[in-house]
Structure formats: structure tokens, C-alpha cells
C-alpha positions in Angstrom: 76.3 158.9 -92.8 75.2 155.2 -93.4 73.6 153.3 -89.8 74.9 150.9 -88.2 73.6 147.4 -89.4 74.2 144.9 -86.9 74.0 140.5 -87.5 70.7 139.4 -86.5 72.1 136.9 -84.4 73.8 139.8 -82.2 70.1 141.2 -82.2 69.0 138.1 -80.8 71.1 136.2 -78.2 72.7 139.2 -76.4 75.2 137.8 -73.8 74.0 137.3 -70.1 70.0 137.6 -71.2 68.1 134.2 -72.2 67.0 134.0 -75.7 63.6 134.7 -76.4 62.1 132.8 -79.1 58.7 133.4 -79.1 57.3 130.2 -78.6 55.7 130.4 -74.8 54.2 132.7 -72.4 54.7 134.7 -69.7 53.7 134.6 -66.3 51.2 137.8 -67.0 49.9 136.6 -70.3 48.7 132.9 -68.1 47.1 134.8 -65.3 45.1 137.0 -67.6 43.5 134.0 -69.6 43.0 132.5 -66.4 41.0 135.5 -64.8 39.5 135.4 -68.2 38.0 132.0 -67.9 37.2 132.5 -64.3 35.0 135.8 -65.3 33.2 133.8 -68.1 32.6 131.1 -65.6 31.5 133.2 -62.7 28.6 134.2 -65.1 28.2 130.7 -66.9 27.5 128.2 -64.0 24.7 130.1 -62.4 22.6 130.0 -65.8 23.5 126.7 -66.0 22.0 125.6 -63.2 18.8 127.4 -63.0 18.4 125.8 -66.5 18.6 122.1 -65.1 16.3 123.4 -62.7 14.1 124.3 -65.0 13.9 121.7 -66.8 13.4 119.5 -63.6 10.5 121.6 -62.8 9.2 120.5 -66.3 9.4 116.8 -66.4 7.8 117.0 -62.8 4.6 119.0 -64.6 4.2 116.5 -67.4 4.9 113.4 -64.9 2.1 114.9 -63.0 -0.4 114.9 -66.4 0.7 111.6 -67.4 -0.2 110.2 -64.2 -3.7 112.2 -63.6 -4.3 110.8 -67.3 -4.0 107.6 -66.7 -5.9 107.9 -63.4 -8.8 109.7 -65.4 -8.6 106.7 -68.2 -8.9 104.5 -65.3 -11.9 106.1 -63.7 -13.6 106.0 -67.5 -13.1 102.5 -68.1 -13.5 100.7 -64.4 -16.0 103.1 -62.8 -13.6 103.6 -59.8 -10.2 105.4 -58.7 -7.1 103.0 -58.7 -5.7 101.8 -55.1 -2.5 102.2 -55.9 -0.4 104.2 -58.5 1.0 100.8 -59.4 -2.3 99.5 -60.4 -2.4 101.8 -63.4 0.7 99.9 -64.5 -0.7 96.4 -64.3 -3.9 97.3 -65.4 -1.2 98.7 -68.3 -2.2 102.7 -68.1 1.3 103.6 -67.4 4.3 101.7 -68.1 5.6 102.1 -64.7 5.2 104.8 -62.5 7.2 107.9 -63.2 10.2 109.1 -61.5 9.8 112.6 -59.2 12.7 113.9 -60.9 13.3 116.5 -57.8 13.0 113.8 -55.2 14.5 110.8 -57.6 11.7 109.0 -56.6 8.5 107.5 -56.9 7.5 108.8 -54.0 4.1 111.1 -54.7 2.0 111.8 -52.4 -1.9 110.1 -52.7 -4.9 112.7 -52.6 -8.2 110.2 -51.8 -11.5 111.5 -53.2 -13.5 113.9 -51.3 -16.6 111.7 -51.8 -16.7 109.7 -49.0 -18.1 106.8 -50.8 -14.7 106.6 -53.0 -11.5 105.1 -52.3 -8.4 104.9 -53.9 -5.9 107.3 -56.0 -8.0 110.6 -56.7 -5.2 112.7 -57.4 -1.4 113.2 -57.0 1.4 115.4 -56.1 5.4 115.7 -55.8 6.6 115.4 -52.5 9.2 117.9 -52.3 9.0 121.8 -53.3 10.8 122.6 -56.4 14.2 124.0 -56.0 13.2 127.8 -57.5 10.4 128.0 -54.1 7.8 128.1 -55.9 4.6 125.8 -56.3 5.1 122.0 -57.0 3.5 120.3 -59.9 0.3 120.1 -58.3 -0.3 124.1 -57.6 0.5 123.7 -54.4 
């Protein structure tokens, strides 16, 4: 006994059911991408951020080394501390004084000398704590 062969076109549109082409999704298929990409970003963005962090952390160390630098180069050449952090930039030691990049600002804090017969800019540090808790640019 031979089968049955029907028309394709029987196979496809069958009366009362829409026809099915092939060409979107379903509802299911969407909401497992989307848990999909919600899963890869639950574990993404964390690491992401701990990396800008880092890298904060980073340009804060070497802003700190510039700047204790060019107040050692300062020391050297005049004999004394700078008053100011913005006299290493007229005297043309810095190009302007860097930017805190955990604050946003220029806002270090001034250490004087510990010899009482010296004034001016000894040493610096941030002015905020880095964002991972521990120790600022300064070690401390």
C-alpha cells in the first residue's frame, strides 16, 4: 500500500490555525535571550566597575609621584619647599596641578616640613580614601 502524499500547502496553512512561516519568535524564545543577557550582565558590571576603580586608584599614585617630583626638583634647584602647589606650575615644574581623580579635584591636602625652620609644601596627599577602603596614595 502506497502513503498518502498530501499538497504542501495543505501541510502548511491548515484552516482555523495561523500560518507559521518561520520568520519571528516566540514569546519563550525572547524571555530566554533576555534572562540570557541579564545573567551575563549580572556578572559583567561588577568587574567593570572595580576596574574603573582601579584604574582611579592608579592615576591617583602617579599624580602623587609627579607632584612629590616636582616638589623634590624644586627643593634641588631653590634651596626651599614651594608655598603653594601652584608655584611649581609658575615656576614651570608642573604644567598645572593635577586632578584628584577620586575627588575630581585639585584639592590635596598640604603636609609642611617637620623642621620647624621650613615652610611651605613638604609633601602631599589625596583628600578622600579610595573607593576599594584601602590606603590613599600617600600610605595613609
Amino acid at each position: 500500500m502506497k502513503p498518502l502524499r498530501f499538497p504542501a500547502v495543505l501541510l502548511r496553512e491548515r484552516p482555523g490555525c495561523p500560518s507559521r512561516s518561520g520568520s519571528g519568535f516566540t514569546l519563550i524564545e525572547l524571555m530566554v535571550v533576555m534572562v540570557l543577557i541579564a545573567l551575563l550582565l549580572t556578572i559583567a558590571v561588577p568587574r567593570y566597575f572595580s576596574t574603573i576603580d582601579t584604574g582611579k586608584a592608579s592615576v591617583q599614585r602617579q599624580n602623587v609621584s609627579a607632584i612629590r617630583d616636582a616638589i623634590d626638583k624644586y627643593y634641588g634647584d631653590i634651596g626651599k619647599y614651594p608655598e603653594t602647589l601652584q608655584d611649581l606650575v609658575d615656576k614651570k615644574y608642573l604644567r598645572s596641578v593635577p586632578v584628584d581623580p577620586i575627588s575630581g579635584k585639585t584639592d590635596w591636602v598640604v603636609i609642611p616640613p617637620t623642621d620647624p625652620n621650613l615652610t611651605g609644601v613638604y609633601d602631599i596627599r589625596s583628600s578622600v580614601k579610595p573607593p576599594d577602603g584601602g590606603t590613599n596614595a600617600s600610605g595613609s
